[in-house]
VMD Tcl script that draws the C-alpha trace (Angstrom):
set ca {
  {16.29 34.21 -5.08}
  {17.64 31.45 -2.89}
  {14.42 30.85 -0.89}
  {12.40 30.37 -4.02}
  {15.00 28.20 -5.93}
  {15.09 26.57 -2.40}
  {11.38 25.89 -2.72}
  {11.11 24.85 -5.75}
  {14.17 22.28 -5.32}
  {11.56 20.52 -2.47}
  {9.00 20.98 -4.42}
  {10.44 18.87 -7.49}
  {11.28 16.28 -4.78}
  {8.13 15.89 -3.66}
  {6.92 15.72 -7.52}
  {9.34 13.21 -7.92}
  {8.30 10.98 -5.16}
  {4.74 11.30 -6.29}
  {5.86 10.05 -9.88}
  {7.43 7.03 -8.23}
  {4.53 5.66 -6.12}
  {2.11 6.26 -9.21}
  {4.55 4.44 -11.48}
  {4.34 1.82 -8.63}
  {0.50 1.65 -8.19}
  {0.46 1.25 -11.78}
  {3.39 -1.59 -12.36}
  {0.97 -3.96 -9.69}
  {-2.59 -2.89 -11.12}
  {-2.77 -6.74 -11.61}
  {-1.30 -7.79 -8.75}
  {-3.42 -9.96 -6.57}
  {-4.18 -7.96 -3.31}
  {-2.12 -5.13 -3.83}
  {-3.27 -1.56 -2.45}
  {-2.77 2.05 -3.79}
  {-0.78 4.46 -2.56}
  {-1.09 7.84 -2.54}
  {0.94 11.03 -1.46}
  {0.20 13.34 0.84}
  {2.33 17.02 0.62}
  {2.36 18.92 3.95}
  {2.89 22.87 3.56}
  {4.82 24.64 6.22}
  {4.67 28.81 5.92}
  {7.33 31.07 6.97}
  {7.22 35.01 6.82}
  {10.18 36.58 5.58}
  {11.91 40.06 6.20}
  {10.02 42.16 3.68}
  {6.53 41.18 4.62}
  {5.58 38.50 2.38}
  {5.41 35.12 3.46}
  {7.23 32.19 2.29}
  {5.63 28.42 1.23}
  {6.91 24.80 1.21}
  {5.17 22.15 0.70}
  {6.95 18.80 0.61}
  {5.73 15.24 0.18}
  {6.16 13.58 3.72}
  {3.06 11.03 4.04}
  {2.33 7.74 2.16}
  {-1.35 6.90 2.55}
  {-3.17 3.43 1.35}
  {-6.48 3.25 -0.01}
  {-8.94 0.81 1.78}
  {-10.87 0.48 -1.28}
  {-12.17 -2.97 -2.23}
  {-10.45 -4.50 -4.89}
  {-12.54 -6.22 -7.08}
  {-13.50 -9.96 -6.25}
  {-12.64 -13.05 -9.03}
  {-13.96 -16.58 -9.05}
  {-11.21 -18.86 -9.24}
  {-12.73 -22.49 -8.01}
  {-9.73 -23.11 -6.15}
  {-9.71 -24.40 -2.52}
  {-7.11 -21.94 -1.23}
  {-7.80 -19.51 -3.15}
  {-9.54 -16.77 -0.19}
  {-10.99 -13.22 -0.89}
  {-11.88 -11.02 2.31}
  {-15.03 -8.89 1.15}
  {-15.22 -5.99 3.40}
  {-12.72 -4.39 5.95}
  {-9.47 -6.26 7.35}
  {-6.66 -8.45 6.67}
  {-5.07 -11.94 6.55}
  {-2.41 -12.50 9.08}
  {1.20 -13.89 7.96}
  {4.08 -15.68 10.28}
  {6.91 -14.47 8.13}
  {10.92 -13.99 9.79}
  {10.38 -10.41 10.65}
  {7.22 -11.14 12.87}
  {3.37 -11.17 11.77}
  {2.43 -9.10 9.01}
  {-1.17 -8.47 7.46}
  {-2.26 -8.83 3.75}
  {-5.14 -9.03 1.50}
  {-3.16 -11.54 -0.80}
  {-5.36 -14.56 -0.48}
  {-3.65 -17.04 -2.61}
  {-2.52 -19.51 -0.46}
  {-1.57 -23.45 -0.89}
  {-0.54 -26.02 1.16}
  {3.69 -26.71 2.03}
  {5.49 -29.94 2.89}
  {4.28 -29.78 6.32}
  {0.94 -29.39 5.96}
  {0.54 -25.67 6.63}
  {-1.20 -23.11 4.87}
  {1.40 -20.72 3.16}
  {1.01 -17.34 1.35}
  {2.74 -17.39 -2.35}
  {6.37 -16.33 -0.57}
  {6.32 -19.47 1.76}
  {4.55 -17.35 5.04}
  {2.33 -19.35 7.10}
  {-1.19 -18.31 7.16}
  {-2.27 -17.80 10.98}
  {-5.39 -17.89 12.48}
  {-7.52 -15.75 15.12}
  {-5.15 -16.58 18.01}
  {-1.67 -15.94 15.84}
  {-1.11 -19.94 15.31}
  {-0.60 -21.81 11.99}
  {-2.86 -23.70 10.07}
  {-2.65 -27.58 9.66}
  {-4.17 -29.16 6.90}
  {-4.55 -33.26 7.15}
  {-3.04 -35.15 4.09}
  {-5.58 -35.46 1.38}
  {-7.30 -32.38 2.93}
  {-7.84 -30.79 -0.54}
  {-11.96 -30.82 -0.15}
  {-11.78 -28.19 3.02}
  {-14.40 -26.25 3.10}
  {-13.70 -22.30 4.32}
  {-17.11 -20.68 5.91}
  {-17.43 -16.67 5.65}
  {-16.25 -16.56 9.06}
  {-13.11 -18.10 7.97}
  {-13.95 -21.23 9.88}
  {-12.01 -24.29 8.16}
  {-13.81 -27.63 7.82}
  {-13.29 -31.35 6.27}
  {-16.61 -33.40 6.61}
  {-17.44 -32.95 10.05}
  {-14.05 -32.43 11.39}
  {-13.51 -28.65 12.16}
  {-9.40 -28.08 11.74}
  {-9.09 -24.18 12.56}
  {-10.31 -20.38 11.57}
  {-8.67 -18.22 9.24}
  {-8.00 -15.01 11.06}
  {-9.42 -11.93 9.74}
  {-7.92 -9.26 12.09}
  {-7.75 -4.85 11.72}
  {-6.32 -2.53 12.96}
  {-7.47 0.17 15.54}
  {-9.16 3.44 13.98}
  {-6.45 6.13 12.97}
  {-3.64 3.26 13.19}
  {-0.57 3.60 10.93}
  {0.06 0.68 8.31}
  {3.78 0.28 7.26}
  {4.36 -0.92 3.47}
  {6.91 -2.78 3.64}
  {6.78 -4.88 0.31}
  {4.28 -4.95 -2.44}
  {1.13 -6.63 -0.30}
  {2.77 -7.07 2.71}
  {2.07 -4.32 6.17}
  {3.81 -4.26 9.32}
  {1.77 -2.41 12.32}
  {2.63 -1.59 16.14}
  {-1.00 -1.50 16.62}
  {-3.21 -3.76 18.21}
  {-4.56 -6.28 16.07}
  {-8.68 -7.05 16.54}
  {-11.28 -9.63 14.74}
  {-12.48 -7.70 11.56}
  {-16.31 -6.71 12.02}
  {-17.45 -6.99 8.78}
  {-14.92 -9.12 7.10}
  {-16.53 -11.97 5.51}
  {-13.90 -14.64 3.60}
  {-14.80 -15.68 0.18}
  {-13.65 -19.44 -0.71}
  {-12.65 -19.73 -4.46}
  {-12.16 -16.11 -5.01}
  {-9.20 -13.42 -5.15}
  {-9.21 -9.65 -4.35}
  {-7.37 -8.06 -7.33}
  {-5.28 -5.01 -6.61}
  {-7.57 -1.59 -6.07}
  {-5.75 0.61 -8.41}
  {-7.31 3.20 -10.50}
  {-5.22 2.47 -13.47}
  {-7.15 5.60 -15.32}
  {-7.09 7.68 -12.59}
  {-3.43 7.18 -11.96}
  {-2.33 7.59 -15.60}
  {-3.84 10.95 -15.52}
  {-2.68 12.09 -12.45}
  {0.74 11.08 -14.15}
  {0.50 12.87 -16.95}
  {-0.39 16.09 -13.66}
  {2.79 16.07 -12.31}
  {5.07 15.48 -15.02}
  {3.90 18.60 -16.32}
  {4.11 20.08 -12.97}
  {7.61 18.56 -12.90}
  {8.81 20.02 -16.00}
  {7.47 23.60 -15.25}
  {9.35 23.13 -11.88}
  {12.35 22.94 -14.07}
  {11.82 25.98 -16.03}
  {11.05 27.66 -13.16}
  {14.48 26.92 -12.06}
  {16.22 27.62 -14.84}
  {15.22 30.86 -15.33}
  {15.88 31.60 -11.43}
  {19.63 30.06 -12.13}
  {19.89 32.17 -15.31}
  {18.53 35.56 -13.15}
  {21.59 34.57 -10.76}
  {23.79 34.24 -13.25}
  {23.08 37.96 -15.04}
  {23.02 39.56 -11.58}
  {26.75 38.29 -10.75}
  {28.27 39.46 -14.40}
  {26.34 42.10 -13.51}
  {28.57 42.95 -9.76}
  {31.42 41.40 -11.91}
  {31.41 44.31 -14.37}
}
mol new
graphics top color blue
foreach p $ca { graphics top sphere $p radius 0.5 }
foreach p [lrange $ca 0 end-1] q [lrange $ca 1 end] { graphics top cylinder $p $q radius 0.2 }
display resetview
């Protein structure tokens, strides 16, 4: 009795978990460079005295889908959309960090800044200086920065090494210990934003999946708390 209540106790956590990163993927389905999460539930088997073998399966991994969000003409000269595989990377007061949140503008002192005020870096992890009056930049696909004939920098477009782990740690924002290399097939899109990759149908449904896995977890564990109940009025009496 206690090893399946036991069970299904981690098993609503994990449930509960998975509700709260749909609920999240959902919540920034229009939010400009954001990427889905998913869930991933290990199981771990034990056997047990009488023979049979006991499950648990617990919700211990957060993946992110690389999927391409899809691309949006905007016109506007910092407005940059990487079609293909990496990220932008950000000077912010924790370190670098990577995103594919390309809508930038232009601060007091002339550098390129994300939406939260990080400076945009480029290849070699240094800002980017725009002149005054440097509002008719052009930005090649390989993120090369131009005004007239005057080259001013490269947007960097860096990834990270196959089977490297990518921290969430806000909405569009990734920390990594990995080693950060040029993207190969990146190729930056002037005028354009990624919009967040979320399934929105997809993820509605796969709500709609575990709540009712969630609230036949509960059942299940009322009727085990109501079998432990009987069984001690029943040694009682």
């Amino acid at each position: 009795m206690e090893n399946a209540g036991y069970v299904t106790l981690t098993r609503q956590s994990g449930l509960m978990r998975e509700m709260e990163t749909i609920a999240h993927n959902i919540a920034n389905a229009a939010t400009t460079g954001y990427r889905q999460q998913g869930i991933v539930f290990s199981e771990y088997i034990q056997a047990v005295n009488d023979g049979d073998s006991l499950s648990m399966a617990a919700a211990r991994i957060k993946t992110t889908s690389n999927a391409q969000g899809i691309l949006t003409q905007t016109g506007n000269t910092l407005d940059l959309a990487i079609e293909g595989s990496g990220y932008f990377q950000l000077d912010t007061p924790d370190g670098p960090r990577l995103t594919r949140s390309g809508a930038f503008n232009v601060d007091a002192a002339g550098d390129i800044v994300s939406a939260d005020g990080h400076r945009l870096l480029d290849g070699g992890g240094a800002p980017i200086n725009l002149p005054q009056g440097g509002s008719d930049v052009k930005i090649a696909s390989d993120g090369t920065i131009s005004l007239g004939d005057r080259l001013l920098g490269q947007v960097g477009i860096v990834e990270v090494e196959p089977g490297a782990a990518l921290e969430r740690e806000s909405g569009v924002l990734f920390k990594t210990e990995a080693e950060l290399t040029p993207a190969e097939d990146g190729k930056l899109l002037q005028g354009h934003l990624e919009g967040s990759n979320v399934d929105a149908i997809s993820q509605l449904a796969r709500m709609i999946e575990v709540q009712r896995a969630y609230e036949l977890g509960q059942k299940l564990i009322e009727m085990d708390d109501e079998r432990a109940k009987t069984a001690m009025q029943t040694l009682i009496k």
